[in-house]
ROKE-808289 format. One line per field, with one value per residue (C-alpha): chain; x, z, y; residue in one letter. Coordinates in Angstrom, 1 decimal, decimal comma, always signed. Each point is the difference from the previous one (the first is absolute). Layout:
! ROKE-808289
cadena [A|...] .
X [X|...] .
Z [Z|...] .
Y [Y|...] .
residuo [A|...] .
//
This chain:
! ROKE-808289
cadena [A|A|A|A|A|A|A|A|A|A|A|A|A|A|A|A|A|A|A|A|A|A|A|A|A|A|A|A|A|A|A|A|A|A|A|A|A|A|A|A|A|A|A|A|A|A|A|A|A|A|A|A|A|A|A|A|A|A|A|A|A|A|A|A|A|A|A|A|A|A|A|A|A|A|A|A|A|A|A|A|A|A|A|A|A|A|A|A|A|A|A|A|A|A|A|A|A|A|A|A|A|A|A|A|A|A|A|A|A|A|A|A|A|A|A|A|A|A|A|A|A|A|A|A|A|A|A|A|A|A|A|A|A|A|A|A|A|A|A|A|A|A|A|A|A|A|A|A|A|A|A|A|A|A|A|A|A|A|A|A|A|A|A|A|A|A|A|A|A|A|A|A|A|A|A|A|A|A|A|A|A|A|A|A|A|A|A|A|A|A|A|A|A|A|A|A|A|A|A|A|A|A|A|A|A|A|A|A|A|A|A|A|A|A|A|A|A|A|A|A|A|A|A|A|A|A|A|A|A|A|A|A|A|A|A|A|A|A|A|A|A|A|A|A|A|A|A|A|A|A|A|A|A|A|A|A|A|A|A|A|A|A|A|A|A|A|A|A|A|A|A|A|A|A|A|A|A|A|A|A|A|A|A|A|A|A|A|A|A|A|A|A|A|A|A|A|A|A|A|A|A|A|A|A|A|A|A|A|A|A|A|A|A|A|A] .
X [-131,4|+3,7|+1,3|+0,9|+4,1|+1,4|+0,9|+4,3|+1,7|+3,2|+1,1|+3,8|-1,5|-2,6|+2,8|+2,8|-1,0|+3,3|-0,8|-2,7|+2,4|+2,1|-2,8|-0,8|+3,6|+0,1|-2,9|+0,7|+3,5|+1,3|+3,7|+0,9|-3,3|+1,2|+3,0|-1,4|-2,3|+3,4|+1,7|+0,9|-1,2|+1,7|+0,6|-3,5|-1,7|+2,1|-0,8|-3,6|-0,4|+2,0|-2,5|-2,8|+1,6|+0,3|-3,8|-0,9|-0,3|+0,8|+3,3|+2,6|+0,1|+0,5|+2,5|+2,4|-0,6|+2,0|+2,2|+1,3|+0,4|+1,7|+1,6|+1,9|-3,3|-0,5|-3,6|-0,8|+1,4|-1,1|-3,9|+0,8|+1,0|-2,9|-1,5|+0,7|+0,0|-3,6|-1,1|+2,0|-1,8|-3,3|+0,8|+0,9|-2,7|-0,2|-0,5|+1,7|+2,5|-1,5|-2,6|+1,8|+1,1|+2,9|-0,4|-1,0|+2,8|+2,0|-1,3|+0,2|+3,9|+0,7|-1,6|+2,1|+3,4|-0,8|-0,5|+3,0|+2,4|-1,6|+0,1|+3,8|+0,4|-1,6|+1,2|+3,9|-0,1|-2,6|+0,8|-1,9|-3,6|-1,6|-3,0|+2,4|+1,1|-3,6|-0,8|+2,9|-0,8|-3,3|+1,5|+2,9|-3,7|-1,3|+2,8|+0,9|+3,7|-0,5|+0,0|+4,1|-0,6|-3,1|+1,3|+3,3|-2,4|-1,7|+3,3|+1,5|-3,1|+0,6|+3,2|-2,0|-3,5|+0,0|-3,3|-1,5|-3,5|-1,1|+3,3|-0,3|-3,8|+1,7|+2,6|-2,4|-1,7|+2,9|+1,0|-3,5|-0,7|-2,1|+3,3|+2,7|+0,1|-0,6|-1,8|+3,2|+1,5|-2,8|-1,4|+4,1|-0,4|-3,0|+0,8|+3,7|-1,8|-2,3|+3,0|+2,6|-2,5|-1,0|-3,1|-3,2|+1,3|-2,0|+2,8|-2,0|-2,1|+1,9|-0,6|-3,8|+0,4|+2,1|-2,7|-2,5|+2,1|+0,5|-4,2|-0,8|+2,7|-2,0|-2,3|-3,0|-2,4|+0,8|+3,6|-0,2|-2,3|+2,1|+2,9|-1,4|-1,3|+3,0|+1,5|+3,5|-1,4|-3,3|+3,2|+2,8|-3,1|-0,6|+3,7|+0,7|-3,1|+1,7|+3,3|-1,6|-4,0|-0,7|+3,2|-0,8|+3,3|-1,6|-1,4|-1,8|+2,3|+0,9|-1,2|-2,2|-3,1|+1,7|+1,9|-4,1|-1,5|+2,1|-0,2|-3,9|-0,5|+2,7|-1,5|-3,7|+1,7|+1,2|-3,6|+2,1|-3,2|+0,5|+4,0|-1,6|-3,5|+3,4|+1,5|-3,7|+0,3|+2,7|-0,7|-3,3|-0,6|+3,0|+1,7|+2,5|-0,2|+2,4|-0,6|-3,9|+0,1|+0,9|-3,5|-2,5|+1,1|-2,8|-2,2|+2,6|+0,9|-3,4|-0,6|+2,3|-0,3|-3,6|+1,6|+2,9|-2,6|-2,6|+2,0|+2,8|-1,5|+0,3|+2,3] .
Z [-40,4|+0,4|+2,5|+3,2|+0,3|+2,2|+3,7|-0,1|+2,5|+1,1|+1,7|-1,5|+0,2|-3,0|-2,3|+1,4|+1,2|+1,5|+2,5|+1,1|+0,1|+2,1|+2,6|+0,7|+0,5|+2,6|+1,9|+0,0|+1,2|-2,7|-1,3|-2,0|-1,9|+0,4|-1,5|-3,0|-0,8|-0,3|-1,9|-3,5|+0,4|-2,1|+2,1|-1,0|+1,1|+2,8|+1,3|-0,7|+2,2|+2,8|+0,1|-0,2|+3,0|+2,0|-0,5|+1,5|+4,1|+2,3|-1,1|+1,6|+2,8|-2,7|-2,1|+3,6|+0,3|-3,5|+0,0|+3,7|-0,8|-3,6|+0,3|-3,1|-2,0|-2,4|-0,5|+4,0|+0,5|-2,9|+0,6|+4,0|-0,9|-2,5|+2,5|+2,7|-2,1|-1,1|+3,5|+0,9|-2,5|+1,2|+3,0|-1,2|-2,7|-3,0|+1,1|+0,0|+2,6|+1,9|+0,4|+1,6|+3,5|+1,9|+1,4|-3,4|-1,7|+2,8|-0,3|-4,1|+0,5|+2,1|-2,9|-2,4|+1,9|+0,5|-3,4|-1,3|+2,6|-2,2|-3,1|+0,0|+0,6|-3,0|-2,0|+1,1|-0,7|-3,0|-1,8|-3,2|+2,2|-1,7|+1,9|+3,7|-1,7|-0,8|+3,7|+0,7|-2,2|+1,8|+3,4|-1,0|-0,6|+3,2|+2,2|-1,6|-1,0|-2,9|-3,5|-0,4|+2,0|-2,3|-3,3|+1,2|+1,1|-3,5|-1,8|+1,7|-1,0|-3,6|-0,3|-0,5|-0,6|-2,1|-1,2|+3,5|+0,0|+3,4|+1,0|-2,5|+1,7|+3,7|-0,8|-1,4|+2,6|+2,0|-3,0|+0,3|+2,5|+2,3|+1,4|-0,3|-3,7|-2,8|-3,3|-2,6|+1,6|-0,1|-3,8|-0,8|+1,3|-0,9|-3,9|+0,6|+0,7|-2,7|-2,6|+1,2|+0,1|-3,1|-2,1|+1,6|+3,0|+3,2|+1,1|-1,8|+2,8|+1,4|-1,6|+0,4|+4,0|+0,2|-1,7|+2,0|+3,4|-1,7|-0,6|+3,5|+1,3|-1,0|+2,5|-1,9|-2,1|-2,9|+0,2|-0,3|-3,4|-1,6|+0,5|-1,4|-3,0|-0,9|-3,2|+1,1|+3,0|-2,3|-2,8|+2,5|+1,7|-3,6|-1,3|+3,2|-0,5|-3,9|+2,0|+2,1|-0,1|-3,4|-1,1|-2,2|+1,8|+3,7|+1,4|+3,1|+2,7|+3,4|+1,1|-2,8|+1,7|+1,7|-3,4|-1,9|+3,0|+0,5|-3,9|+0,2|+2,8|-1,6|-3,8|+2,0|+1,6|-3,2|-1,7|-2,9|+0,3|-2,8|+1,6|+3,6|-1,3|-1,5|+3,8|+1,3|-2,2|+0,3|+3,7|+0,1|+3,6|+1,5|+1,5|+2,8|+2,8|-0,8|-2,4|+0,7|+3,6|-1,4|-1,4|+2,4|-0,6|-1,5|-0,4|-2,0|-2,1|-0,9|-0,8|-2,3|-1,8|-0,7|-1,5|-2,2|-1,3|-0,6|-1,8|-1,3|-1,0|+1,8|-1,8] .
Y [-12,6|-0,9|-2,7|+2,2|+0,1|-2,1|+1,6|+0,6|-1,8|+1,3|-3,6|-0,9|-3,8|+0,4|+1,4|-3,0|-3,0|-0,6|+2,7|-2,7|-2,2|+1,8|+1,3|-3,8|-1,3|+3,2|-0,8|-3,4|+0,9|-2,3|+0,9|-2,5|+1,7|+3,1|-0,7|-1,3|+2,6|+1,8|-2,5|+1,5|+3,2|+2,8|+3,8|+1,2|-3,0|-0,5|+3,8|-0,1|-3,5|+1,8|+2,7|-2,0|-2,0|+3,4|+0,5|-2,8|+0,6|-1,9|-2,1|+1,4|-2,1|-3,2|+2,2|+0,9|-3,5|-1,3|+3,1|-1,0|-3,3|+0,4|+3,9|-0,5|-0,5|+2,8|-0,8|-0,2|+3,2|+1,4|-0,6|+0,8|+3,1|+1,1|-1,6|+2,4|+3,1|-0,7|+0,0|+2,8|+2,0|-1,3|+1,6|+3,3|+0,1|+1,9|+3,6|+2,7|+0,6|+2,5|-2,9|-2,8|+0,0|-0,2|-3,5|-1,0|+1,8|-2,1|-3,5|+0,5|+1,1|-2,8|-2,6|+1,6|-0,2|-3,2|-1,3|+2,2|-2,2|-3,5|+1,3|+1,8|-3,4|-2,1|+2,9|-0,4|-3,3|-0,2|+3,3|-0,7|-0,7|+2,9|-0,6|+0,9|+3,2|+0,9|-0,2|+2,0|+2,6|-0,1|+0,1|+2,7|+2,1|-0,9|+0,8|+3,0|-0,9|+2,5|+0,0|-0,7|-3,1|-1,0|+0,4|-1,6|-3,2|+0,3|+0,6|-3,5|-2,0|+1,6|-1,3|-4,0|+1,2|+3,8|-0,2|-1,3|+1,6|-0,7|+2,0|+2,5|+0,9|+0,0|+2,3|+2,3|+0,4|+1,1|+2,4|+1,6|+3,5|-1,8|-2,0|+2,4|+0,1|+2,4|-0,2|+0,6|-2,9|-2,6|+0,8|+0,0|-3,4|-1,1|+0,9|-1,5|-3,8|+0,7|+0,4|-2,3|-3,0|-1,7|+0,8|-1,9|-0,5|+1,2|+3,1|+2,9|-0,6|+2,2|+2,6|+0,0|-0,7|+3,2|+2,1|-1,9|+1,1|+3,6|+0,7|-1,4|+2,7|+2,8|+1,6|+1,0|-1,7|+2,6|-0,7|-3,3|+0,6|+2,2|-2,3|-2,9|+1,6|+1,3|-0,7|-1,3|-2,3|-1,6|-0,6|-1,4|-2,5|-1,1|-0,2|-2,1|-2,6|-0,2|-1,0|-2,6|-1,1|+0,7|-1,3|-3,0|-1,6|+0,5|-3,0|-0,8|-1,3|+0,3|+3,7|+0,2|+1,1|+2,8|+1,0|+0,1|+1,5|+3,0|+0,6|-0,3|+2,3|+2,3|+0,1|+0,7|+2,7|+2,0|-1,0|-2,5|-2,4|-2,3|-1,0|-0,3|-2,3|-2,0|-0,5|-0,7|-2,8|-1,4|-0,3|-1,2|+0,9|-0,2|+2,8|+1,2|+2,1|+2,2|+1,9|-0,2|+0,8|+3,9|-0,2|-1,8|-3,4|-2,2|+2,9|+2,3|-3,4|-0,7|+3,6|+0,1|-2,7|+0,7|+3,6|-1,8|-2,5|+2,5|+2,4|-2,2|-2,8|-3,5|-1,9] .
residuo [X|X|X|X|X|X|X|X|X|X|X|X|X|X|X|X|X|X|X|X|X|X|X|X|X|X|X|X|X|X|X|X|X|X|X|X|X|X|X|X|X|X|X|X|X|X|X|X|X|X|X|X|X|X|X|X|X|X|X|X|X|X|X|X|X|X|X|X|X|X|X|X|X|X|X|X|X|X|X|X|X|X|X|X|X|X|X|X|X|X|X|X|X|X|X|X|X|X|X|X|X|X|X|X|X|X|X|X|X|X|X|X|X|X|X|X|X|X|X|X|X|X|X|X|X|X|X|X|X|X|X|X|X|X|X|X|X|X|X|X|X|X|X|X|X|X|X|X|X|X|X|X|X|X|X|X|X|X|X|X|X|X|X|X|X|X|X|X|X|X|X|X|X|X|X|X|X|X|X|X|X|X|X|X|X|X|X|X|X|X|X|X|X|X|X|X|X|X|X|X|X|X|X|X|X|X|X|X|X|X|X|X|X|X|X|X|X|X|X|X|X|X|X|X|X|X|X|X|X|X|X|X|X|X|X|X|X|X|X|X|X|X|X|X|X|X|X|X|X|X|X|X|X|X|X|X|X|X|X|X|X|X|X|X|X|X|X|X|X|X|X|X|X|X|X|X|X|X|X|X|X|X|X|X|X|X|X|X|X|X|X|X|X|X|X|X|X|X|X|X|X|X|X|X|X|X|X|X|X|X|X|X|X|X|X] .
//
């Protein structure tokens, strides 16, 4: 009998060490370790520690701490302000709308305006911090300053960073239905990213996340089927993993796992085993939770890999 594959873990740390490195210097409330967990960080890096920062609960008493005493610091505010739109969001959750409340909808609101005072801040005086305008593409979502305001965000950050991944993924999420936006504008985006950036870099990512956001649009079961099996989607999935993940120039670095596990889950999807057994690989069993929270987290990960290995091959 084979070895049983190992469980997938979706924790940032197992992927990055210095995300353990940073979670120690916050609870110990240590800047000068902060600081240089930072140090020398290029804008991927940089945006993916800043994320990882806003997952971690509890800090932003020790982060309005630094930030008060050193308001000029563009790192301070910008980890107090992830800070505060992560916990914003924990407060609204991730339903629907019609599913939050109005005190919720209230308390989330107030978080958001909040960080949004910090971070016009770092981002006046710090305009190439790609990892600020990511959050404030985030936050332009959130408090519903529309899509001219988004892509205006996103098209300031371009102007340093154009091939910005992180910001890529936010903006299209404000391009999609579900926040205002439409599907000729977010795959006209989405394929724009894919093209400008260079061949195996992460961008066609893209491509596959707006398919991924189109199937889940769909309200029935055989709707979503039909539109995965589809000739032009199955190609455009696979001609995006040839831009990026299969690309013999792609290489694992800062994002990587999100970049692999998107492709993985996407390739199941539209049944091209042999390319998604390829991402299982490569990952070993780490994952993210987005895209795998769309499909029952662990259970949909492990799943599928048991498919893609089964009737791709494990490679």
């Amino acid at each position: 009998m084979p070895a049983p594959l190992p469980a997938p873990t979706f924790d940032a740390a197992a992927a990055y060490p210095e995300v353990n490195d940073l979670r120690k210097a916050l609870d110990a409330a240590d800047w000068p370790a902060v600081q240089a967990v930072f140090a020398d960080r290029d804008a991927d890096g940089r945006t993916l520690l800043v994320g990882a920062a806003g997952d971690q609960v509890g800090t932003e008493p020790f982060l309005r701490r630094v930030y008060d005493a050193h308001p000029t610091d563009q790192l301070a505010g910008t980890l107090l302000g992830n800070q505060l739109i992560r916990a914003g969001w924990r407060i609204r959750s991730a339903y629907r709308a019609q599913h939050v409340s109005r005190a919720q909808f209230e308390q989330f609101h107030e978080h958001l305006r909040r960080a949004e005072r910090v971070l016009i801040d770092v981002t006046a005086r710090y305009p190439d911090d790609a990892a600020a305008w990511t959050q404030r593409i985030t936050l332009a979502r959130g408090l519903q300053l529309g899509q001219n305001e988004a892509r205006r965000r996103y098209d300031r950050l371009a102007r340093e960073h154009p091939h910005h991944a992180p910001a890529q993924a936010a903006l299209l999420q404000q391009l999609c239905p579900k926040w205002s936006g439409d599907w000729d504008r977010a795959f006209a985006f989405a394929r724009e990213c894919a093209q400008a950036a260079p061949a195996g870099a992460p961008n066609a990512v893209l491509v596959a996340e707006a398919h991924l956001e189109r199937w889940l649009d769909f309200d029935t079961q055989r709707e979503r089927t039909a539109y995965l099996r589809s000739t032009p989607v199955v190609d455009e999935v696979m001609q995006a993993g040839q831009r990026s993940v299969l690309h013999p120039d792609f290489v694992d670095r800062s994002g990587w796992v999100w970049v692999r596990s998107t492709f993985a889950l996407m390739f199941s999807l539209t049944e091209q085993w042999p390319a998604a057994a390829s991402q299982f690989t490569a990952l070993g069993n780490l994952g993210t939770e987005y895209p795998w929270a769309y499909v029952d987290d662990a259970e949909g990960y492990t799943k599928y890999r048991a498919k893609a290995y089964a009737k791709g091959g494990q490679s």
